[in-house]
N, CA, C and O atoms as a GROMACS GRO file, in nm:
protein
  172
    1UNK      N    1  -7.152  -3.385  -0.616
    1UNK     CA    2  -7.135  -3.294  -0.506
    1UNK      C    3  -7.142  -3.151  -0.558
    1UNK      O    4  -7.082  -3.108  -0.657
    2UNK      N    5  -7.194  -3.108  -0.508
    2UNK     CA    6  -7.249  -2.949  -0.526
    2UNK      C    7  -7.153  -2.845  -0.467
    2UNK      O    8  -7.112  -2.871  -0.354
    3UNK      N    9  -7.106  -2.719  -0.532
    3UNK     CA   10  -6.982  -2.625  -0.474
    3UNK      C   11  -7.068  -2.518  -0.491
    3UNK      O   12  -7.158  -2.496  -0.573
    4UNK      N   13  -7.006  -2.430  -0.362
    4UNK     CA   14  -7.111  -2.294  -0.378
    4UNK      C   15  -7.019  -2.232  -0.445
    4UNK      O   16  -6.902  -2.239  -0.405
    5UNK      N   17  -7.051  -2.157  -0.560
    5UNK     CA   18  -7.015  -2.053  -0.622
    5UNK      C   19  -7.023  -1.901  -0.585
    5UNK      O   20  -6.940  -1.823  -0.631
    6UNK      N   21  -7.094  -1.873  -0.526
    6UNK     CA   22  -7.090  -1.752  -0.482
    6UNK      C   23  -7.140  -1.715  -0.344
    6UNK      O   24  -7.251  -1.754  -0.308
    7UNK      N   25  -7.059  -1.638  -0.259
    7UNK     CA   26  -7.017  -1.603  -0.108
    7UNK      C   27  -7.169  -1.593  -0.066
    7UNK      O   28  -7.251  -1.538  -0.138
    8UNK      N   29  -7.204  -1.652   0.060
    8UNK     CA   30  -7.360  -1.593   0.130
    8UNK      C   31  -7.282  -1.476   0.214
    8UNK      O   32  -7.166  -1.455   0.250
    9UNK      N   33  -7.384  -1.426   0.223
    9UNK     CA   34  -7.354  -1.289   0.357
    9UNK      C   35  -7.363  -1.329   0.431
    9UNK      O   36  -7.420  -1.438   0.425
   10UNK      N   37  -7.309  -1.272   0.596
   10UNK     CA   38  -7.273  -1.370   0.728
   10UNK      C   39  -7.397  -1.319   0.761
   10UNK      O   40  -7.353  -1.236   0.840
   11UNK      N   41  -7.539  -1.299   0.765
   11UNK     CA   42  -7.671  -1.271   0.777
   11UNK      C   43  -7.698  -1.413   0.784
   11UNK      O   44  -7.746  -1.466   0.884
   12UNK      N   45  -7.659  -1.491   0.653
   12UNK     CA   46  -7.764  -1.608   0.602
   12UNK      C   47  -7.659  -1.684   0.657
   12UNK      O   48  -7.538  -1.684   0.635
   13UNK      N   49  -7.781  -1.793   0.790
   13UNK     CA   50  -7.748  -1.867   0.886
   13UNK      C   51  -7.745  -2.011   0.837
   13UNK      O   52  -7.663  -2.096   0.872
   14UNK      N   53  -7.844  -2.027   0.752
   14UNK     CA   54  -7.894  -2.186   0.691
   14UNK      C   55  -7.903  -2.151   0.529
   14UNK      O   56  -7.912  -2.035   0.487
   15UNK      N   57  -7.899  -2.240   0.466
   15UNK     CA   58  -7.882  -2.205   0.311
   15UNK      C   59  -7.948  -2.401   0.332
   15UNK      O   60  -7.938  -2.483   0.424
   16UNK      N   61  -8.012  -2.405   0.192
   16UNK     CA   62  -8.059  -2.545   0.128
   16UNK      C   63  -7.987  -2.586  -0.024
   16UNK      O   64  -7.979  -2.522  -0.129
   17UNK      N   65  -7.942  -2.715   0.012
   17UNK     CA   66  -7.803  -2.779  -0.106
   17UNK      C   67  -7.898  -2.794  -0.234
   17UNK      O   68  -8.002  -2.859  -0.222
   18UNK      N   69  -7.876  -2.756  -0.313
   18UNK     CA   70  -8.004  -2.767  -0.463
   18UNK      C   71  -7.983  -2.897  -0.486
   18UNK      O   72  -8.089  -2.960  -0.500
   19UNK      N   73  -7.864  -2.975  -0.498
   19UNK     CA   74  -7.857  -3.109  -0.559
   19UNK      C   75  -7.943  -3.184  -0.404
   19UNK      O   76  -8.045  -3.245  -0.438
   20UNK      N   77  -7.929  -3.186  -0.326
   20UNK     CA   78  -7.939  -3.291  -0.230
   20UNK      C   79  -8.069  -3.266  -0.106
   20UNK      O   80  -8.104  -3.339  -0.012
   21UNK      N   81  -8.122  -3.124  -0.154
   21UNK     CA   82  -8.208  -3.063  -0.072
   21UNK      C   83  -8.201  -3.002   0.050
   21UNK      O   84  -8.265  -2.898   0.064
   22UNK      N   85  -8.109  -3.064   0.182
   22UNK     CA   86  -8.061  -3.076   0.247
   22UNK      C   87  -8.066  -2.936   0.338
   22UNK      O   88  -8.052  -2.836   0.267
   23UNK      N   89  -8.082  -2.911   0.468
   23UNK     CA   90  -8.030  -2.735   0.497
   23UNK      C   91  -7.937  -2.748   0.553
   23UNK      O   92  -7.945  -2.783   0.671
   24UNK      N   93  -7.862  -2.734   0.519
   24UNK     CA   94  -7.750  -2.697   0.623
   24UNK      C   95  -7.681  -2.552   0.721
   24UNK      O   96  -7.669  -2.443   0.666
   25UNK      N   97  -7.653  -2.568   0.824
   25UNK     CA   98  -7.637  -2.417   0.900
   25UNK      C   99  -7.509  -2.462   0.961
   25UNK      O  100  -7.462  -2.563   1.014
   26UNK      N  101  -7.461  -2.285   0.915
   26UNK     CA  102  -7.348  -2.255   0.912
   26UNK      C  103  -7.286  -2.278   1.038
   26UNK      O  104  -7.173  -2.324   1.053
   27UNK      N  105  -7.377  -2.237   1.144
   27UNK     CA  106  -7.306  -2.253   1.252
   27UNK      C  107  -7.226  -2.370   1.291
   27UNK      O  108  -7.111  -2.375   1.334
   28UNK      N  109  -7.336  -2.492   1.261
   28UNK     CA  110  -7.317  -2.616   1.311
   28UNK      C  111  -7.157  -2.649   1.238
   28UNK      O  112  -7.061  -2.696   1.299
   29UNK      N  113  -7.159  -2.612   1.102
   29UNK     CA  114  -7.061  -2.661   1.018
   29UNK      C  115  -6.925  -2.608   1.070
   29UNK      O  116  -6.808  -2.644   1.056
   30UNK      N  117  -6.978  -2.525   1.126
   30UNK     CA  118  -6.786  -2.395   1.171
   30UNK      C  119  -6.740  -2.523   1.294
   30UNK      O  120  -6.638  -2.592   1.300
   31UNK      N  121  -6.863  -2.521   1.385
   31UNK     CA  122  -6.820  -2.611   1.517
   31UNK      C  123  -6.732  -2.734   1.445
   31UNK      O  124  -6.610  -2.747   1.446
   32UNK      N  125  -6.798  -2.790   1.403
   32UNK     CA  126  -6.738  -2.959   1.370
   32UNK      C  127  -6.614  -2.885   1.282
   32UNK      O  128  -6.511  -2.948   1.306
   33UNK      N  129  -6.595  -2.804   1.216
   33UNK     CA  130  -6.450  -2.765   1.172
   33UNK      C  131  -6.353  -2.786   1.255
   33UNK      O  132  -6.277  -2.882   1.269
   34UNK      N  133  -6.368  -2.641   1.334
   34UNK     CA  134  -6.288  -2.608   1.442
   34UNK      C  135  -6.268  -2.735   1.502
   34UNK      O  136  -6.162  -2.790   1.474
   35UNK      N  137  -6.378  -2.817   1.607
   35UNK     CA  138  -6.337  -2.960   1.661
   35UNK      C  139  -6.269  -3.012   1.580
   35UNK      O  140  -6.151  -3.025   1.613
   36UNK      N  141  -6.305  -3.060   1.459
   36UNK     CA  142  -6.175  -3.175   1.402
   36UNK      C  143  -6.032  -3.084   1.408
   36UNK      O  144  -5.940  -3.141   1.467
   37UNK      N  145  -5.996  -2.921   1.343
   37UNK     CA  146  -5.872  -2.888   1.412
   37UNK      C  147  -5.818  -2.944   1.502
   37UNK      O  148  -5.718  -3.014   1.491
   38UNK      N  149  -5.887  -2.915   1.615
   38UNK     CA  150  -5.874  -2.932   1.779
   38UNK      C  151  -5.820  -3.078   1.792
   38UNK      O  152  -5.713  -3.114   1.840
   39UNK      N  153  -5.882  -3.122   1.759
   39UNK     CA  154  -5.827  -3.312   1.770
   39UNK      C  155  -5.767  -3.322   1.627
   39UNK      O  156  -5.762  -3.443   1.608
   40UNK      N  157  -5.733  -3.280   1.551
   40UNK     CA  158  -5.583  -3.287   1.450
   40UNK      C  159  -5.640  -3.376   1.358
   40UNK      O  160  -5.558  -3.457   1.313
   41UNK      N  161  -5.752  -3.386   1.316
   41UNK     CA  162  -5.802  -3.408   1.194
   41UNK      C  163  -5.809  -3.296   1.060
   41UNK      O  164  -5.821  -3.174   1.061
   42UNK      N  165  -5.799  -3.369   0.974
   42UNK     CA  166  -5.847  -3.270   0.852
   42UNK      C  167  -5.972  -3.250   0.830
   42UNK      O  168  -6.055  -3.327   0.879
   43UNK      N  169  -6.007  -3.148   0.756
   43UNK     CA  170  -6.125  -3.081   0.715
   43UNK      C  171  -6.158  -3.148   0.610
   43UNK      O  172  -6.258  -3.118   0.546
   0.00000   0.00000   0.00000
């Protein structure tokens, strides 16, 4: 599993995982945060 080391600027919306290729966007990731809060799951 891959850790980002250093902060993106809130500019950069999608970033790609080097180990796994993958894009992932930020946005999507905040939502499903916040929801699992919301229903009392952990992160």
């Amino acid at each position: 599993m891959w850790l980002q080391t250093k902060e993106l600027s809130l500019d950069i919306r999608e970033w790609q995982c080097p180990d796994c290729k993958n894009t992932h966007d930020r946005d999507i990731n905040a939502a499903i945060n916040i929801k699992k809060i919301a229903v009392g799951t952990t992160v």
